[in-house]
C-alpha positions in Angstrom: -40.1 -9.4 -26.8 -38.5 -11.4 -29.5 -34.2 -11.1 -29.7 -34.2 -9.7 -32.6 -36.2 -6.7 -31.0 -33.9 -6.2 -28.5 -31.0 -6.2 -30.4 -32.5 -3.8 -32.9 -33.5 -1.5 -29.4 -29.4 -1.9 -28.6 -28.7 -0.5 -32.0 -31.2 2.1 -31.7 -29.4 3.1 -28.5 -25.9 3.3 -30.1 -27.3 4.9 -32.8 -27.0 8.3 -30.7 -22.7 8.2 -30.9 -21.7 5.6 -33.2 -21.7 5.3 -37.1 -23.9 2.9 -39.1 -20.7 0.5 -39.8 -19.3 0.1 -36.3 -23.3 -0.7 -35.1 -23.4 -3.5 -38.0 -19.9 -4.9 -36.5 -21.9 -5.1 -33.1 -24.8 -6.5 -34.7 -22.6 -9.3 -36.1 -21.4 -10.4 -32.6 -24.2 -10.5 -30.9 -25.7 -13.0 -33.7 -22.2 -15.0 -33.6 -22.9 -15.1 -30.2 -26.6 -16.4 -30.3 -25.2 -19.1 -32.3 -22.2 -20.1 -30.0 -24.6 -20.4 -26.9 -27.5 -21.7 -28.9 -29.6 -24.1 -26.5 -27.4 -22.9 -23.5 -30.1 -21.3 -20.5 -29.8 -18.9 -17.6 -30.4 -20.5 -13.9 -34.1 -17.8 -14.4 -34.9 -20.4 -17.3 -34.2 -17.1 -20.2 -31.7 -18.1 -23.4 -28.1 -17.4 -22.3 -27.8 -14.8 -25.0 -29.9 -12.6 -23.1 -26.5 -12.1 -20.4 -24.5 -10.8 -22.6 -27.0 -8.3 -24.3 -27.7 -7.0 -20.9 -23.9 -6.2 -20.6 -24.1 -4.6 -24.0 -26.3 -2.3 -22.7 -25.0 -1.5 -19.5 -22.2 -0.6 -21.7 -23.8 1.4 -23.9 -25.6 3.2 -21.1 -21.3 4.3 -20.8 -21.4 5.0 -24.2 -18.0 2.3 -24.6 -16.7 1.9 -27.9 -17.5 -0.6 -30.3 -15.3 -2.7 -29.5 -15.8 -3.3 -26.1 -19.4 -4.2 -26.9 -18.7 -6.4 -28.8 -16.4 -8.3 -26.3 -19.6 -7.3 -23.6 -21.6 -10.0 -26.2 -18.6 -12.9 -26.8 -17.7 -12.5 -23.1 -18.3 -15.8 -23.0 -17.8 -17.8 -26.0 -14.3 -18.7 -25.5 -15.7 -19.8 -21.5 -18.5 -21.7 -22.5 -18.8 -22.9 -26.0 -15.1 -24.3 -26.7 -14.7 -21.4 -29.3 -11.0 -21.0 -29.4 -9.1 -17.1 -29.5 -8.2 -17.4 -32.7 -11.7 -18.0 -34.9 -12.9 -14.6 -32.5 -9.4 -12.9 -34.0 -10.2 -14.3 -37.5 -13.7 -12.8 -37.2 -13.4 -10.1 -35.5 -9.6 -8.8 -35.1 -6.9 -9.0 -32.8 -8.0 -6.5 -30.4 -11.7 -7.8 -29.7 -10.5 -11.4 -29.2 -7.8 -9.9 -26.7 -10.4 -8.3 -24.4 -12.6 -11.4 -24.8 -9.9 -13.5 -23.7 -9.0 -11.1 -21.0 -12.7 -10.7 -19.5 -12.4 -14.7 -19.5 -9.5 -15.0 -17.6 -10.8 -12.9 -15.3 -14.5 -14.6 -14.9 -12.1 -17.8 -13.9 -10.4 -16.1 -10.8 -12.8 -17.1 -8.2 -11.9 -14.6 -5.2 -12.3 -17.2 -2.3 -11.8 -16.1 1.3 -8.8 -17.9 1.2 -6.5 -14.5 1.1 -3.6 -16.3 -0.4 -5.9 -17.6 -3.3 -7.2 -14.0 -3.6 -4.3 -12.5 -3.5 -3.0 -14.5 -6.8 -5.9 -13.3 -8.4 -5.9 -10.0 -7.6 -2.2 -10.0 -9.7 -3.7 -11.8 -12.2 -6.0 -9.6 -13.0 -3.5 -6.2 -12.3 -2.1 -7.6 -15.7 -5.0 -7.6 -17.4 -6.3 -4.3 -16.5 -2.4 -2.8 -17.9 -3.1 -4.4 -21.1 -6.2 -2.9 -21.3 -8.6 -1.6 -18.9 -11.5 -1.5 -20.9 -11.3 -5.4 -20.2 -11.9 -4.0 -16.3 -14.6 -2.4 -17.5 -16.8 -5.4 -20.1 -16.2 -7.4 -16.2 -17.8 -4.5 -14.0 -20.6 -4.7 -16.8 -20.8 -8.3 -16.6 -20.7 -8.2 -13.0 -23.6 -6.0 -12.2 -25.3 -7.6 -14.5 -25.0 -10.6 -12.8 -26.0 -9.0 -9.5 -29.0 -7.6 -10.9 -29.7 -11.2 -11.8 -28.7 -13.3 -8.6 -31.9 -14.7 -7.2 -32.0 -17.7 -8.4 -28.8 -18.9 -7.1 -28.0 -21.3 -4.9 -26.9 -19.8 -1.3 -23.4 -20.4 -0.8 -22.7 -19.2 -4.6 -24.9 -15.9 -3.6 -22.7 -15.6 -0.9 -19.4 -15.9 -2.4 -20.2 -13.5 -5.4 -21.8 -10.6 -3.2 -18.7 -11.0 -1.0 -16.4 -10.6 -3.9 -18.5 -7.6 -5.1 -18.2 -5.6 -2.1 -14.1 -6.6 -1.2 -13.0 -6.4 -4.8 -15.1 -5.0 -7.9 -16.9 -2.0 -6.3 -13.8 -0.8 -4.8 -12.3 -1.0 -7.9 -15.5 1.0 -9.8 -14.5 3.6 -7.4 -11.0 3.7 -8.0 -12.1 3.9 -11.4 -14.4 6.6 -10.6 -17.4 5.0 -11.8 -19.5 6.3 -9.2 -23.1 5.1 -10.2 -21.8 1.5 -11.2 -19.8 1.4 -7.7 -22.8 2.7 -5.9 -25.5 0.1 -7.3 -22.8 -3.0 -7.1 -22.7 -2.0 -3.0 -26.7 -1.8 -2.7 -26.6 -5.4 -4.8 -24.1 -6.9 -2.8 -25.0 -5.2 0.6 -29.1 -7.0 -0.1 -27.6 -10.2 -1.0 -25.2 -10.6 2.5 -27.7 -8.8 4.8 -31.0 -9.3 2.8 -32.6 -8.6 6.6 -30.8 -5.5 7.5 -31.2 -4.5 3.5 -34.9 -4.7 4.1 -35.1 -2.5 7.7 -32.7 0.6 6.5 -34.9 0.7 3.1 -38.3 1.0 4.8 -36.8 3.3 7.7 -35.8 5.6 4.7 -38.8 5.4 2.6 -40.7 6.5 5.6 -38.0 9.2 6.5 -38.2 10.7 2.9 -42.7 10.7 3.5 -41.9 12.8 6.4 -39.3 15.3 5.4 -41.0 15.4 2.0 -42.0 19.2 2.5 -39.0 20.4 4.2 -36.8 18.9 1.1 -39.3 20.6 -1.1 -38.5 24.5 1.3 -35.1 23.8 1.0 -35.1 23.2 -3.6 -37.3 26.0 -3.6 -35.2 28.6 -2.0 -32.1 27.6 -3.8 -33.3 27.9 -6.9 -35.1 31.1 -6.2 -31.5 32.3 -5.0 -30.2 31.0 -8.5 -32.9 32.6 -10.8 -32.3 35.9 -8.7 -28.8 35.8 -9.8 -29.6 34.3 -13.2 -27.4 31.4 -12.5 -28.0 28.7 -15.0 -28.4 24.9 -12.6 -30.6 22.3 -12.2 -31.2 21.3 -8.6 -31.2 17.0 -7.9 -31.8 15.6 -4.5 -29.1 13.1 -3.2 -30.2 9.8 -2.2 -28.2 7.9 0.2 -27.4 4.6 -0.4 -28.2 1.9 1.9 -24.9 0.4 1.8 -22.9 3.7 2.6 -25.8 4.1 5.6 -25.5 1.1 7.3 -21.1 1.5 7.0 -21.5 5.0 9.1 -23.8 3.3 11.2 -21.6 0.2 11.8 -18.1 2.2 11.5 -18.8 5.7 12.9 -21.0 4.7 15.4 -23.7 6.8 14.2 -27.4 6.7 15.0 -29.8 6.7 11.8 -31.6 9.5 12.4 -28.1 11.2 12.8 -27.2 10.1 9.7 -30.1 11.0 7.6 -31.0 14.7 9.2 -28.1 15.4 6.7 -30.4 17.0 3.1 -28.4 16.9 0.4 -28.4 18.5 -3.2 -26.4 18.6 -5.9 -26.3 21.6 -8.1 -25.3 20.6 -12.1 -24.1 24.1 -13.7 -22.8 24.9 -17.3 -18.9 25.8 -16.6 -16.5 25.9 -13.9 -16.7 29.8 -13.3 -20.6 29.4 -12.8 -19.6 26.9 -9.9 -18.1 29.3 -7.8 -20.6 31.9 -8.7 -23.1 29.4 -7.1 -20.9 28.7 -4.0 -20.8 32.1 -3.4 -25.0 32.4 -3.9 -25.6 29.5 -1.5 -23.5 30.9 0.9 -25.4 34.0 1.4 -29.0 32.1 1.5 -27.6 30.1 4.4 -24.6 30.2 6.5 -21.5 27.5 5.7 -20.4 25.4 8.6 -16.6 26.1 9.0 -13.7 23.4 7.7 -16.5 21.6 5.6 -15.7 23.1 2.4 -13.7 20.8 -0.4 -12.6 22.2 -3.1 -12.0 19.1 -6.2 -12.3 21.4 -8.8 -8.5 22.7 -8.4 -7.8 19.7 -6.6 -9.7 16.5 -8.5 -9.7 13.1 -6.2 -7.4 10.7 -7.4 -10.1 8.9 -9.6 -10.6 12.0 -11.0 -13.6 13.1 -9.1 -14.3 17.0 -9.2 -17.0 19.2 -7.1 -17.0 21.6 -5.2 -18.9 20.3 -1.5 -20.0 22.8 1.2 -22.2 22.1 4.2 -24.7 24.8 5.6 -26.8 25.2 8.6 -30.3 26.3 7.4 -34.2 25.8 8.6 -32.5 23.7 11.8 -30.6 21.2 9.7 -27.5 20.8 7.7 -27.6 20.9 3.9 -24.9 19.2 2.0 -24.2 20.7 -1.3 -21.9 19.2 -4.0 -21.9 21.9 -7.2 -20.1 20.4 -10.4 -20.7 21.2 -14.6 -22.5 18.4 -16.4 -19.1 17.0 -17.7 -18.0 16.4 -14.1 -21.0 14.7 -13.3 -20.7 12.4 -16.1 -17.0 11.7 -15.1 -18.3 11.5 -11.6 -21.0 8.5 -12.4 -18.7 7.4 -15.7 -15.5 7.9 -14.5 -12.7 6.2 -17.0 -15.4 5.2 -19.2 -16.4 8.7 -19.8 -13.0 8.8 -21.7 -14.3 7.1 -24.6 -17.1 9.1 -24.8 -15.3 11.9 -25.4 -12.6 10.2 -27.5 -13.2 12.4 -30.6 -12.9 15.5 -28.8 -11.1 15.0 -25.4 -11.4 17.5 -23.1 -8.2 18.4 -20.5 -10.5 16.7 -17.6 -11.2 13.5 -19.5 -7.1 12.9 -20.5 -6.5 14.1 -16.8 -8.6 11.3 -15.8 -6.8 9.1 -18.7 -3.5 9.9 -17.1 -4.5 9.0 -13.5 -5.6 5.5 -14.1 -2.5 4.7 -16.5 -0.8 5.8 -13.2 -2.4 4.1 -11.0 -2.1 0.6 -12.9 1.5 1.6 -13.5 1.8 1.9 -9.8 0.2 -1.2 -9.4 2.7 -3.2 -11.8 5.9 -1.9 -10.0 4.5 -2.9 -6.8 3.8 -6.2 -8.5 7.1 -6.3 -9.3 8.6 -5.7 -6.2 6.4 -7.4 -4.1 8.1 -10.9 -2.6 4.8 -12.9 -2.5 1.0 -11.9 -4.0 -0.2 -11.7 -0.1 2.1 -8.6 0.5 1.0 -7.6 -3.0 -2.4 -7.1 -2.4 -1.9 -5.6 1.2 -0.1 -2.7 -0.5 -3.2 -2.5 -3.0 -6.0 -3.0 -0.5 -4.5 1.0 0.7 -5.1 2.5 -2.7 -8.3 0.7 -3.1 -9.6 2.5 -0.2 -7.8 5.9 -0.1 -9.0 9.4 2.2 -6.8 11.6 0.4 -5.0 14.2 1.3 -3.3 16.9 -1.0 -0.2 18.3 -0.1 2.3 20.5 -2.2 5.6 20.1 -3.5 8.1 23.2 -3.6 7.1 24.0 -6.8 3.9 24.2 -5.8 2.4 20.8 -7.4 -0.1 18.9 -6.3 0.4 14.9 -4.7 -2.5 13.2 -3.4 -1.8 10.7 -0.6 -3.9 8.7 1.4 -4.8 10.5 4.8 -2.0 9.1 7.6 0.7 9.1 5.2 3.7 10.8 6.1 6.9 12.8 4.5 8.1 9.5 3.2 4.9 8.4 1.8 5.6 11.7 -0.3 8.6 11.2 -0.9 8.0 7.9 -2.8 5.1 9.4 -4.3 7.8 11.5 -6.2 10.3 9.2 -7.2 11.6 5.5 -5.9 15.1 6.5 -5.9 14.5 10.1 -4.1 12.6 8.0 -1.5 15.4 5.8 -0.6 17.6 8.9 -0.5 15.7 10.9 2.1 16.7 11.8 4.9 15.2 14.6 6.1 11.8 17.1 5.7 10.8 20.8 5.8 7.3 20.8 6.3 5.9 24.5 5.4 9.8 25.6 5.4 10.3 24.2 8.8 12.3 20.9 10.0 9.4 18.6 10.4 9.7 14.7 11.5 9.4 11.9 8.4 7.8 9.8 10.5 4.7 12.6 10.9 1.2 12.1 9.4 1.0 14.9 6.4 -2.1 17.5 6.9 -3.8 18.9 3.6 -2.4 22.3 2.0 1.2 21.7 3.4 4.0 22.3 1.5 6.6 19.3 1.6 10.0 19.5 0.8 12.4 16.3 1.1 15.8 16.7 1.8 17.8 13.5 0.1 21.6 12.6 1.2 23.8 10.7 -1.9 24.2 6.8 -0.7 21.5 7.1 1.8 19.1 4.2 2.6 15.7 3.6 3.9 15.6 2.8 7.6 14.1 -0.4 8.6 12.0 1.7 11.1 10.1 3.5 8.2 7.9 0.3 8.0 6.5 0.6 10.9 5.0 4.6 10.0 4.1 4.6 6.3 0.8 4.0 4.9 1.4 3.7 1.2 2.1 0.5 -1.0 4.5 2.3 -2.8 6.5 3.2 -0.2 6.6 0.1 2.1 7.2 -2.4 -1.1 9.9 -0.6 -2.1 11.6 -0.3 1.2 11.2 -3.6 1.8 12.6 -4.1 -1.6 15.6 -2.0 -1.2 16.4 -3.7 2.7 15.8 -7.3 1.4 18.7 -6.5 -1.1 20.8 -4.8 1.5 20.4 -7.8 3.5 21.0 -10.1 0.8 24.7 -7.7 0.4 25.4 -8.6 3.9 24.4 -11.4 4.5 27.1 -12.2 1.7 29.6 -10.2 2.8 29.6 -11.7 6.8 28.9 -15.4 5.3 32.1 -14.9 2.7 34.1 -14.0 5.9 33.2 -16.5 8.1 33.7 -19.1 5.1 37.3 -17.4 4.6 38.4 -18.0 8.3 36.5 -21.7 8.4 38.5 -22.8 5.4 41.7 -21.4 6.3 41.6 -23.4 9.6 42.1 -26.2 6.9 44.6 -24.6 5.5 42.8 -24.2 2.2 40.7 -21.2 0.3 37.4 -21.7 -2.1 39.6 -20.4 -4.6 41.8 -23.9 -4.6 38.3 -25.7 -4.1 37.1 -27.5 -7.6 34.0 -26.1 -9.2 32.2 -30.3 -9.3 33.2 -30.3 -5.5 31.4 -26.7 -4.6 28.4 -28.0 -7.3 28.4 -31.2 -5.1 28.1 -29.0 -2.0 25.6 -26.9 -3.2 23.5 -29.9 -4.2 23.3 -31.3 -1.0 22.5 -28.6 1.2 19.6 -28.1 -1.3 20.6 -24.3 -2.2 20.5 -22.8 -6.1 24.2 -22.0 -5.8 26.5 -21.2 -3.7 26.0 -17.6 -3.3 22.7 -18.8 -1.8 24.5 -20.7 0.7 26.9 -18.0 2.1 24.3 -16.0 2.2 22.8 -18.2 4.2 26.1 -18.2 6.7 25.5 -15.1 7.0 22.3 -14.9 8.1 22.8 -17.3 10.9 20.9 -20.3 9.4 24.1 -22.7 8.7 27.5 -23.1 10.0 30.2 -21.9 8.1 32.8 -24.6 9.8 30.7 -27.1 8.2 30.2 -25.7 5.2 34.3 -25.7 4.9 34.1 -29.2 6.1 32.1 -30.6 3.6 34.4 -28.2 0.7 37.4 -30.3 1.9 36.5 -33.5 2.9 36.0 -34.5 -0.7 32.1 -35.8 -0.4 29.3 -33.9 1.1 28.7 -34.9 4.4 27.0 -33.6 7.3 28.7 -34.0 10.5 27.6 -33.5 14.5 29.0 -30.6 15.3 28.8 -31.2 19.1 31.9 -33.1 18.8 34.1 -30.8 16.7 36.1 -27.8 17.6 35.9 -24.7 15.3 38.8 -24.3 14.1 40.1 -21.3 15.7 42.1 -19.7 12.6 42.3 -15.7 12.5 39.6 -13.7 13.9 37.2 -12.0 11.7 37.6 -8.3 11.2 35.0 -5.8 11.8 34.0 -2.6 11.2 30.7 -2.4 13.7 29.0 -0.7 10.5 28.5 -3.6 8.8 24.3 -2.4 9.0 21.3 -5.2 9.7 22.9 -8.1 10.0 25.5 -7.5 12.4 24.2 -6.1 15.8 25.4 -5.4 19.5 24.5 -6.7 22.4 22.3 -4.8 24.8 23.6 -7.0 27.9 27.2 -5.8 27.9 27.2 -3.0 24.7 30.9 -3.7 23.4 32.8 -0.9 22.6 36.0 -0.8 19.9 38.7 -2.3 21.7 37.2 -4.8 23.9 37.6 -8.1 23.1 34.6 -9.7 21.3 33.0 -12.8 20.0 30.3 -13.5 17.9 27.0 -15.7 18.0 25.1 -16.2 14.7 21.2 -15.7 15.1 19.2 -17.7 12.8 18.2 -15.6 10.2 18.9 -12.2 12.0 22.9 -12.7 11.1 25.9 -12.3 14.2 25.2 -10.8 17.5 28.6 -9.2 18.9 29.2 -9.5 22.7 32.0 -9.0 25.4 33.6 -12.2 25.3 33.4 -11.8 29.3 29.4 -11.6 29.2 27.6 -13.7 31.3 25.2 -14.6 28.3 27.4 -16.2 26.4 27.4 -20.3 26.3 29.3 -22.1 29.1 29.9 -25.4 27.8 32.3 -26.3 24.4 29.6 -27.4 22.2 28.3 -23.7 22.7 32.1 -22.4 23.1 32.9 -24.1 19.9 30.1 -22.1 18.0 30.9 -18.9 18.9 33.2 -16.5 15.8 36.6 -14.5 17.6 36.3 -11.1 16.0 38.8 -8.5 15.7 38.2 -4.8 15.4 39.0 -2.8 12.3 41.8 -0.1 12.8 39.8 3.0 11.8 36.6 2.7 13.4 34.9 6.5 13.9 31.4 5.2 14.6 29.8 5.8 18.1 28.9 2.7 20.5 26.9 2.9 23.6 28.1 2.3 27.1 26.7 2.4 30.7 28.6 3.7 33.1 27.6 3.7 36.9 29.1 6.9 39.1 28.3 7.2 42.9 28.6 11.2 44.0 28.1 13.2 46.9 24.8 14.9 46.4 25.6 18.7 45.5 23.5 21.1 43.8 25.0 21.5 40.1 26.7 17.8 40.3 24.7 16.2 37.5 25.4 19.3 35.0 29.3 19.2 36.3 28.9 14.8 35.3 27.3 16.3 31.6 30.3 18.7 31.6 32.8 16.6 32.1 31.6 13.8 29.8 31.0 17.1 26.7 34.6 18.0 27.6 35.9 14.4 26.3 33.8 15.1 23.2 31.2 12.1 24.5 27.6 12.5 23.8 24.9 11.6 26.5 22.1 9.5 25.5 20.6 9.1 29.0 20.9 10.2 32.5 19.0 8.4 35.3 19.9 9.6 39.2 19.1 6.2 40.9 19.4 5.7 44.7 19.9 8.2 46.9 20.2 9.5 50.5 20.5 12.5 52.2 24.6 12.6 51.0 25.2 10.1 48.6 23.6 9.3 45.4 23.8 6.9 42.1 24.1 7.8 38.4 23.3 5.8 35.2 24.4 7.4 32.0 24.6 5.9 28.8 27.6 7.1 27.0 28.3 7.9 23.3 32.0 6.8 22.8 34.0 5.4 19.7 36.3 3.0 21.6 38.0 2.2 25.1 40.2 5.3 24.8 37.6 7.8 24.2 36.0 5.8 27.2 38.7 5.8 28.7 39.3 9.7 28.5 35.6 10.4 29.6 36.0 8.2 32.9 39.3 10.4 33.4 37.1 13.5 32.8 34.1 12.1 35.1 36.2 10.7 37.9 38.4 14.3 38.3 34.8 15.9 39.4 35.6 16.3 43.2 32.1 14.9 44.4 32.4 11.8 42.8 33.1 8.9 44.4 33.7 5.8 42.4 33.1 5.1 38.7 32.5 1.8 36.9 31.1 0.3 33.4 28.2 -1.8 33.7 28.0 -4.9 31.9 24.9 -7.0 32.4 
């Protein structure tokens, strides 16, 4: 078959939805391309030009616009043949020679193992599917050609591109809710890796389907019968499984083949969404539904758009799973965003629904480009949407959100807005206080309750599933850290320098540039910030501001200056944190150690941790506490009783009367008539202390009363 024949069959083919003129345009590439990669051969031994064709009509199978198949035939020029971007924009306009050069930027990422390498990509080509997804979509074609086509390549490369196939393109087929693309790119890439296991699933199934032939056959013929009787309009298709998606249950849900396959499935294509449920209702009576195994994604569409309605019954000793849809949901099922253009001239509410989800999703995917510190956290946020179980939960107002099953109140509250999720700080679940940190259950209604100047809590990282959600906590925390880490290193600079009798403000700007320069920092916010944090000395950093030059010194010689303490607060948030050994309260006196890059950790100065010698001595920070301080700090506090009934609620009593909160009680040792208590204390200083150990020690049974410091 000559090429000119199988161009002409192309045209023929697009002759069905597009006009005379935009056929000629494609006509034009594909012979500007047969020119480009004249004398240029496949690996199979067939001319080049016959790739790109293929794509074409994998394309047009879609029913693309013209546009995109004619970047599916120049895919690639620019690549191969040294044609530059702008003689494809002089020949054939801006936008075409933008997709080409975007499909060619993408056929360069090479998605190695190498996850950091991978992960670079993966942003790279987020960008190019926000300037235009149909690039996305010329690449899926040009990819499955491709895997139709991999035989005769050498091992390792068939290796490498069926591993990319099933980690990055098919998943992103299905996000895209190109079912039938997704499917077949998962069969070709599942053959390639396992070609063995491939072969043993696809005989056990052919020789499944011989035996079960006539009980398929019962099953079709009942269910239409049960249509025609109700003069439902529906053609009835059997569902084959795919060997990919069997061997995954078999190797992830531990199921047994046989298990897996005594599952007969149809699918039911109707004319419009009321004859759906009419036909739910008709199956439903011809055999009986097993319970929680309905879905309903007609009122609630997947997040690529996806809509059916799926039941499972128990009939003639099996289960039968149904999936009943219209014929435009099954063409946005196996089309998914490229059934858009086919309706372009006459969209339909599903087909700009489905628009409007995949601009959302690659919005979604930009911010979280945006936020993300590095493209290995990057593409761990994405990998989560890539492979979503949703759930759908309501808000108030009774709209829909689909999360990915395990997310939580503060998934959802993300979901809604960036700034209402750092302002949460509380959820009704179904009118009721619920926990944020609980996995969400489809059909609940969610409400978030938000507090002004709230922020995330560090510990929300460890419970949300959701890129969104954990890039921009982590995005909102690294900046809070950044705040204080500025704030305690511009302190602790303050006292340094005032030890030698000098303040950065009568420090020259070439001296603090000088400074900056040696410690290797961008400025010298950089390198407070990095006082703070615990990574450099602020006594040395003040050194080297006075002395003129930049030098480094030993510290184990010097002696901090001792200057005036450093005032805090005890709110001061991440980077400034209590001991656990000897929990300092307001009032005590108190040192500081800075932790590399965790910031100051406040203790007793009488604590037994703290260094012993003057090199350590000299390192520590003397702190003062801030007049006004109303936040609580814990303390341990050891009581020795006689054992009475009702002593322990007489100890809570007393320590409620002095307006002191109980974190924990413990009753340790104890005899017959004497026993030991260990309660941690909520107090906001060493008078409130003082007043509960006044209040504790007035109970007649008790004995003696102590803090513990460890």
């Amino acid at each position: 078959m000559s090429a000119e024949a199988t161009v002409e069959g192309l045209a023929k083919e697009l002759s069905s939805y597009l006009d005379t003129n935009r056929i000629n345009q494609v006509r034009r590439a594909y012979y500007y391309a047969e020119q480009a990669h004249e004398g240029q051969m496949r690996r199979s031994g067939d001319r080049y030009i016959t790739h790109p064709l293929a794509v074409a009509h994998i394309l047009a199978d879609l029913k693309l616009d013209h546009q995109s198949l004619m970047a599916a035939m120049l895919h690639d020029v620019i690549e191969d043949t040294g044609i530059p971007k702008d003689a494809l924009s002089d020949q054939f306009g801006e936008d075409v020679a933008e997709l080409v050069d975007g499909v060619s930027k993408l056929t360069q990422i090479e998605f190695r193992s190498r996850a950091e390498a991978q992960a670079e990509n993966f942003q790279k080509m987020t960008l190019a599917m926000a300037r235009d997804i149909r690039v996305i979509l010329v690449k899926l074609a040009d990819r499955l050609h491709n895997m139709r086509t991999l035989g005769p390549m050498p091992y390792e490369k068939r290796l490498r591109i069926a591993t990319e196939t099933l980690d990055i393109y098919a998943p992103i087929a299905n996000r895209l809710g190109m079912h039938s693309i997704c499917t077949e790119l998962e069969d070709l890439g599942f053959s390639s890796l396992y070609p063995m296991r491939s072969r043993y699933i696809s005989k056990a199934v052919e020789k499944l389907r011989g035996s079960h032939r006539e009980i398929i056959d019962e099953i079709r013929g009942k269910l239409q019968e049960k249509l025609e009787e109700r003069g439902l309009p529906g053609r009835i298709l059997g569902r084959e499984k795919h060997l990919n998606s069997i061997y995954n249950k078999m190797k992830f849900k531990q199921k047994s083949f046989h298990e897996i396959m005594d599952v007969y499935a149809f699918r039911i294509i109707t004319d419009t969404e009321d004859d759906c449920y009419r036909i739910l209702g008709a199956v439903h009576s011809l055999y009986k539904p097993l319970p929680g195994r309905f879905k309903d994604y007609i009122a609630m569409p997947k997040a690529n758009g996806y809509q059916s309605l799926h039941t499972t019954l128990f009939g003639m000793h099996v289960n039968i799973e149904i999936q009943i849809r219209t014929e435009e949901m099954e063409h946005i099922a196996n089309n998914g965003i490229a059934a858009h253009w086919m309706y372009k001239n006459e969209p339909t509410s599903v087909t700009s629904v489905n628009q409007s989800r995949v601009d959302r999703w690659v919005q979604g995917l930009m911010e979280m480009r945006e936020r993300a510190d590095d493209s290995l956290e990057f593409i761990e946020h994405v990998k989560v949407d890539l492979f979503p179980d949703e759930i759908y939960v309501f808000t108030p107002k009774g709209k829909i959100m689909e999360l990915p099953s395990g997310a939580t109140p503060v998934d959802f509250a993300y979901a809604i807005h960036t700034d209402i999720g750092n302002a949460t700080v509380a959820c009704r679940i179904n009118r009721n206080l619920g926990s944020l940190s609980q996995p969400l259950q489809s059909g609940q209604t969610v409400e978030i309750i938000t507090a002004p100047g709230a922020r995330p809590n560090p510990a929300w990282l460890s419970f949300v599933v959701t890129g969104k959600a954990r890039s921009s906590i982590r995005h909102v925390l690294k900046h809070q850290k950044r705040a204080e880490s500025l704030e305690l290193g511009k302190a602790l600079l303050k006292k340094s320098l005032k030890g030698f009798g000098t303040s950065l403000s009568k420090i020259s700007d070439s001296q603090i540039d000088a400074v900056v320069k040696h410690n290797q920092v961008n400025s010298m916010d950089d390198l407070v910030s990095e006082i703070g944090l615990g990574n450099r000395m602020a006594y040395l950093v003040a050194r080297q501001l006075v002395s003129g030059e930049a030098e480094t010194a030993d510290t184990g010689a010097e002696t901090q200056s001792r200057g005036s303490p450093v005032t805090i607060r005890g709110t001061e948030g991440l980077l400034v944190r209590f001991a656990s050994c000897c929990k300092p309260i307001p009032g005590d006196p108190v040192v500081g150690i800075m932790d590399s890059g965790k910031g100051m950790m406040i203790h007793s100065d009488t604590c037994s941790r703290l260094p012993e010698d003057d090199e350590g001595r000299a390192q520590l920070t003397h702190l003062k506490w801030a007049k006004d301080i109303t936040d609580e700090f814990s303390v341990e506090l050891r009581v020795e009783l006689e054992r009475q009934r009702g002593v322990i609620a007489e100890v809570a009593n007393a320590v409620a009367m002095a307006d002191g909160n109980i974190e924990r009680i413990n009753v340790e040792e104890q005899n017959a008539r004497l026993g030991v208590v260990s309660l941690v204390v909520h107090v906001n200083g060493r008078r409130h202390l003082a007043r509960v150990m006044r209040r504790i020690r007035n109970i007649r049974a008790v004995t003696h009363i102590n803090r513990v410091r460890h």
